[in-house]
C-alpha positions in Angstrom: -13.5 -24.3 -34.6 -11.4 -27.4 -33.2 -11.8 -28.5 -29.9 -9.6 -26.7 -27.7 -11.1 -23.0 -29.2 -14.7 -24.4 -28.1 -13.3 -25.3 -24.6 -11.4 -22.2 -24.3 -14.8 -20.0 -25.6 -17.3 -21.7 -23.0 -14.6 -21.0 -20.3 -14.2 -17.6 -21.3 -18.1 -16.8 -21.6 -18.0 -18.5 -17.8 -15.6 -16.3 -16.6 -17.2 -13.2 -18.3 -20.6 -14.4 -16.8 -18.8 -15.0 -13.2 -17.4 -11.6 -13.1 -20.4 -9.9 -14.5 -22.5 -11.7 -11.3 -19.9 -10.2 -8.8 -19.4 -6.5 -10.2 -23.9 -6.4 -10.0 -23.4 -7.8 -6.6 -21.1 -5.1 -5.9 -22.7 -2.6 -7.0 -26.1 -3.2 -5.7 -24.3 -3.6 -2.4 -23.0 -0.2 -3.1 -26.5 1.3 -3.2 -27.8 -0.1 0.0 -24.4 1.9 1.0 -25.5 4.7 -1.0 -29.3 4.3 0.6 -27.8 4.0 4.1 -25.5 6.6 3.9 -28.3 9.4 2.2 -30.5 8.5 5.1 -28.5 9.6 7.0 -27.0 12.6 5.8 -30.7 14.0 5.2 -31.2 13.0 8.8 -34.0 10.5 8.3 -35.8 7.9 10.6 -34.4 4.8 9.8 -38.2 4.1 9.0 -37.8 6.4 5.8 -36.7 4.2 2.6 -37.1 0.4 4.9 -39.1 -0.4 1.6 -36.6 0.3 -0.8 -33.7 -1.0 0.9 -35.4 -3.9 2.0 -35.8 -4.8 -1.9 -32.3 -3.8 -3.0 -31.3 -6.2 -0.1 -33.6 -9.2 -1.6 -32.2 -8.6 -5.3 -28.6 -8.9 -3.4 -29.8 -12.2 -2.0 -31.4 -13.3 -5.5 -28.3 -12.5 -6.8 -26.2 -14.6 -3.9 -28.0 -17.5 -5.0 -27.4 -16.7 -8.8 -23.8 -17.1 -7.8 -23.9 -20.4 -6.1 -25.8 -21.7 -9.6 -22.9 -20.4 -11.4 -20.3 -21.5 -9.2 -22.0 -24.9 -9.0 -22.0 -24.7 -12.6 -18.5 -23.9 -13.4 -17.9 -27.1 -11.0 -20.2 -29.6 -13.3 -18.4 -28.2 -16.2 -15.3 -28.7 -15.2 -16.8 -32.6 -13.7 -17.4 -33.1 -18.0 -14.2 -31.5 -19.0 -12.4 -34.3 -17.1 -14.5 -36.7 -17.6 -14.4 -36.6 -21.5 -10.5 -36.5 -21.3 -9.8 -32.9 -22.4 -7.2 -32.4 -19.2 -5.9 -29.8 -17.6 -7.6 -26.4 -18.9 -7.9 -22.8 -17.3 -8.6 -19.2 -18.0 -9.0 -16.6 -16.1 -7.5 -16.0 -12.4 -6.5 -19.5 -11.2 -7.7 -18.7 -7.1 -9.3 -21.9 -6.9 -11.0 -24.0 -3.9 -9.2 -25.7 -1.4 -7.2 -29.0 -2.9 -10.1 -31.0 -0.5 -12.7 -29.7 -2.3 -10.6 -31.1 -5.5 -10.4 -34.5 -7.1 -7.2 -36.0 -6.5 -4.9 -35.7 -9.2 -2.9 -38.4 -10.9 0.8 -38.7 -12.6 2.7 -35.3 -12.6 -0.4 -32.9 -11.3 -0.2 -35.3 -8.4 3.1 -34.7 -6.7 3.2 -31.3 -7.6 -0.5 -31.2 -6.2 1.4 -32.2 -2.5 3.1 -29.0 -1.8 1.9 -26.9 0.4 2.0 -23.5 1.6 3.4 -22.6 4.4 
């Protein structure tokens, strides 16, 4: 395996592992939907299931802050992809952050990096 098929499998495996974080996000925010919604349809004190829907809504939050990890991870990584020289490199959707939140960019990534959308 030469270099670029390592790079390109750790950003696929982040990718997978990013997407996998936000579908179990959505769908345990689906079930607290799910919980809500039953509730009410059997016409229940809100006091009926508090239990329950209070976990589902701490394993949301334990999630939430499995996603900053990842997301803060994804930003380290791709602090070592530029600082061992391996460039410009993406996979997956390219929606990134905010060119603030981005190094600045040097040579021909920098003046394309200074249009803007209007």
């Amino acid at each position: 395996m030469n270099k670029a098929e390592c790079i390109a499998s750790v950003a696929s495996d982040l990718n997978s592992a990013e997407q996998a974080l936000d579908a179990a996000i959505t769908q345990a925010t689906t079930l607290v939907q799910s919980m809500i919604g039953a509730r009410t349809v059997l016409n229940l004190s809100p006091v009926s299931g508090a239990g329950s829907q209070a976990r589902a809504m701490e394993a949301i939050a334990a999630m939430a802050t499995a996603r900053e990890a990842l997301v803060a991870c994804h930003g380290e990584l791709a602090k070592d992809h530029r600082r061992l020289g391996y460039g410009v490199y993406a996979v997956g959707p390219v929606n990134k952050p905010a060119e603030d939140t981005i190094p600045p960019a040097t040579g021909e990534l920098a003046r394309a990096s200074r249009l803007r959308a209007v």
